[in-house]
C-alpha positions as CSV (number, residue, x, y, z in Angstrom):
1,X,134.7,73.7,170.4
2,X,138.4,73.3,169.3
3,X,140.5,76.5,170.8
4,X,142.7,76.6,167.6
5,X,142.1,77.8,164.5
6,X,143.5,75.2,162.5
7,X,141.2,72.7,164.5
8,X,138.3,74.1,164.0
9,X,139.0,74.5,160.4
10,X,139.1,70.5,160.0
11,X,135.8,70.5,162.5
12,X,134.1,72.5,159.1
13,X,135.9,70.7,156.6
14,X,134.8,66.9,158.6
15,X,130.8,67.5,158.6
16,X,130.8,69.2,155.4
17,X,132.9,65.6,154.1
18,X,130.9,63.8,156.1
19,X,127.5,64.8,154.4
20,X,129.2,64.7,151.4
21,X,129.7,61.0,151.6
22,X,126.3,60.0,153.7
23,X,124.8,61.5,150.7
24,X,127.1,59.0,148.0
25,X,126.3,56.1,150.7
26,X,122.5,56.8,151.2
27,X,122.7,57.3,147.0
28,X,124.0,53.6,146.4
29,X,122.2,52.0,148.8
30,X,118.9,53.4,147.1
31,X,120.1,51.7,143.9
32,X,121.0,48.7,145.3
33,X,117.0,48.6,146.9
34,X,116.3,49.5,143.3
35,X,118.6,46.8,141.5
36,X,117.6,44.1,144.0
37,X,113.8,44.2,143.5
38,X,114.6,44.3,139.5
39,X,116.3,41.2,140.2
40,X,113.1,39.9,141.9
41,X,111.2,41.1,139.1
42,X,113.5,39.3,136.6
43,X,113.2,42.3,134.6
44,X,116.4,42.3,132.6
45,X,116.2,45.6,131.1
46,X,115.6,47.4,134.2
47,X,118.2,45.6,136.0
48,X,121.1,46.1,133.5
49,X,119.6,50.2,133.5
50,X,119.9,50.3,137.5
51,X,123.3,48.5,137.2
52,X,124.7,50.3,134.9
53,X,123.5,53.6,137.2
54,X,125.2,51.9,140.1
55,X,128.0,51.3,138.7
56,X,128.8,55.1,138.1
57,X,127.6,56.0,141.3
58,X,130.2,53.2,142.9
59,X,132.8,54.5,140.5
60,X,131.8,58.2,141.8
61,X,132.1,57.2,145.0
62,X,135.7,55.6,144.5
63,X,137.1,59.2,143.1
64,X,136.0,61.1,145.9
65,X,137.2,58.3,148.5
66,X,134.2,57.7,149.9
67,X,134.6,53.7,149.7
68,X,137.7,51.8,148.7
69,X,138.1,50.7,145.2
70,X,138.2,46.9,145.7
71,X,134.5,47.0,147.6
72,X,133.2,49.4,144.6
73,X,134.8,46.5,142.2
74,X,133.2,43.8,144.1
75,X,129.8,45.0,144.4
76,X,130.0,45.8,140.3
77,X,131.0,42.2,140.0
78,X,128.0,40.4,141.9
79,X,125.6,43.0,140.1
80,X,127.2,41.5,136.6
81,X,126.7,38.0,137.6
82,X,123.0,38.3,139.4
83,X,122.4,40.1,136.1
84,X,124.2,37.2,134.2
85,X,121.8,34.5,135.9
86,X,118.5,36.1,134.8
């Protein structure tokens, strides 16, 4: 355990962030399972439903810093063009 206050302050603050953002993670992966066998499916409407729920979750993700901006765009993008080819 961390013999100074101000240490063991960012021990707290570190596993409550770091639930926080194995929450967002586990959260997004779920939807991609989800988007992915929609995709399978070919089942247009349900896809373009998951992805447009994905695609606030990635942007949530983004504004708490959980994942970089770029990877949240990037995934968006291959969900629009998987969704473009059905």
């Amino acid at each position: 355990m961390a013999n100074i206050k101000s240490a063991a302050k960012r021990a707290r603050q570190a596993k409550v962030r770091t639930a926080r953002n194995r929450s967002t993670l586990n959260r997004i992966k779920t939807l991609s399972r989800k988007s992915g066998a929609a995709f399978d499916a070919k089942d247009k409407k349900v896809a373009s439903e998951n992805i447009r729920e994905m695609s606030s979750e990635l942007d949530r993700a983004v504004k708490q810093g959980t994942i970089h901006r770029n990877t949240a765009n990037r995934r968006k993008s291959a969900l629009a063009r998987k969704l473009a080819a059905i």
